[in-house]
C-alpha positions as a printed Julia matrix, in Angstrom:
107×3 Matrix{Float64}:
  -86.16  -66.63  37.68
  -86.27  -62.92  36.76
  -83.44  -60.91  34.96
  -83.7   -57.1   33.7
  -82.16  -55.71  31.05
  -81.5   -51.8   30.13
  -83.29  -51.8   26.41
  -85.56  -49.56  24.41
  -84.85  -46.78  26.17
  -85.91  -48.05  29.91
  -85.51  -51.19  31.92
  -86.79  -54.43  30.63
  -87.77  -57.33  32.79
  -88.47  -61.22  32.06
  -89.48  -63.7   34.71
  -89.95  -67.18  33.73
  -91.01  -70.21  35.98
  -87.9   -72.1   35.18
  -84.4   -72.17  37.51
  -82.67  -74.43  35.58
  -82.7   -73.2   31.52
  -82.28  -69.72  30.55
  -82.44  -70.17  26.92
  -85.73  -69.14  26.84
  -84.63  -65.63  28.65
  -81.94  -65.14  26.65
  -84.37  -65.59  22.96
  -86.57  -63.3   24.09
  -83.74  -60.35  25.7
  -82.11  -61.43  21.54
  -85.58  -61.07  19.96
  -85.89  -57.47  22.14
  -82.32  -56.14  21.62
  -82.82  -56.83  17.46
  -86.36  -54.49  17.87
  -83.96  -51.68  19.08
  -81.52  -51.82  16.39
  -84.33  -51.6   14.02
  -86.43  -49.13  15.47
  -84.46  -47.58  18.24
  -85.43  -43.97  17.35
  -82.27  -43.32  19.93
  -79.62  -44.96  17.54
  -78.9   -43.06  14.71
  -77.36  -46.3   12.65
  -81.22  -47.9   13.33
  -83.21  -48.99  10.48
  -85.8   -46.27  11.96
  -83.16  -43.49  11.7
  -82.0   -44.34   8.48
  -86.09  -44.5    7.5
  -86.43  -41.21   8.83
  -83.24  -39.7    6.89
  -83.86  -41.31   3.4
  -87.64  -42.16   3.26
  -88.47  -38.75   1.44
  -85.97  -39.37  -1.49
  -85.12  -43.13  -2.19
  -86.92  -46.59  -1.23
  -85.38  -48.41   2.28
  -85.47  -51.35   2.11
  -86.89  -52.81   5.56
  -87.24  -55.65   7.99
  -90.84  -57.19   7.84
  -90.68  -56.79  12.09
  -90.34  -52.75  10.9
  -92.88  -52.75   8.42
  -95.45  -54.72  10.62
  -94.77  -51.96  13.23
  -95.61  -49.1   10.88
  -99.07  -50.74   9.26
  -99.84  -51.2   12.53
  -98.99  -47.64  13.46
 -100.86  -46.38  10.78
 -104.23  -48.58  11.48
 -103.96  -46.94  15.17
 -103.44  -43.48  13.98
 -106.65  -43.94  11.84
 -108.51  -45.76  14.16
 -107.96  -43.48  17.08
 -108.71  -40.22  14.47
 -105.01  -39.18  15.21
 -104.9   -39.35  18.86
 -102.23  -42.03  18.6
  -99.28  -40.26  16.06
  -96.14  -42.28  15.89
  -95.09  -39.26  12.97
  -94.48  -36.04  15.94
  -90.91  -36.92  16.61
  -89.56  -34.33  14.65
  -91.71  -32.0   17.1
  -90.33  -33.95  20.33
  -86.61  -33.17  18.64
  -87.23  -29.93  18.39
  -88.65  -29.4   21.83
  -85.2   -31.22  22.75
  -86.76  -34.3   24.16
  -85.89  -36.5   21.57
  -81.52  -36.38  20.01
  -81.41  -34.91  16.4
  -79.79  -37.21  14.37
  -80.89  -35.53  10.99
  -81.85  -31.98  10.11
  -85.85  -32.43  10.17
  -86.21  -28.97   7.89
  -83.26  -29.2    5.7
  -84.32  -29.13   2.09
């Protein structure tokens, strides 16, 4: 059985061996769809967004799915010598390939 979803920003697709129970489909398109309201860079109520907007001046408190994402981010960036930069979306925004939900160069 195979069933496709529209999340993270593209088309997701899970095949499993099983006809008869789709529980295991459905946990993993649940497990998926909670990743993009956490770090959907595209929703500006996201726990990403709301990193991005209040980061510089107060402590966010985060999800431990979040923060595992960013070490890991970080360890790549530093192990790649900044090849791999998960910190240029202000520059995508500006080129207009990313939405602007915050002012990147307010003060």
């Amino acid at each position: 059985m195979t069933r496709c979803k529209p999340l993270l920003g593209t088309f997701v697709e899970i095949a499993i061996d099983s006809t008869q129970d789709q529980a295991p489909i459905e946990h993993a398109f649940s497990a998926i769809q909670q990743i993009q309201e956490l770090m959907g860079f595209h929703h500006p109520e996201s726990e990403l967004s709301r990193i991005n907007q209040h980061a510089h001046t107060q402590a966010v408190d985060i999800h431990p799915w979040t923060g595992q994402v960013l070490r890991i981010a970080k360890q790549v960036h530093r192990h790649s010598r900044g090849v791999f930069n998960c910190g240029i979306g202000h520059c995508l925004v500006a080129a207009g390939l990313l939405p602007r939900h915050i002012d990147y160069w307010q003060s």
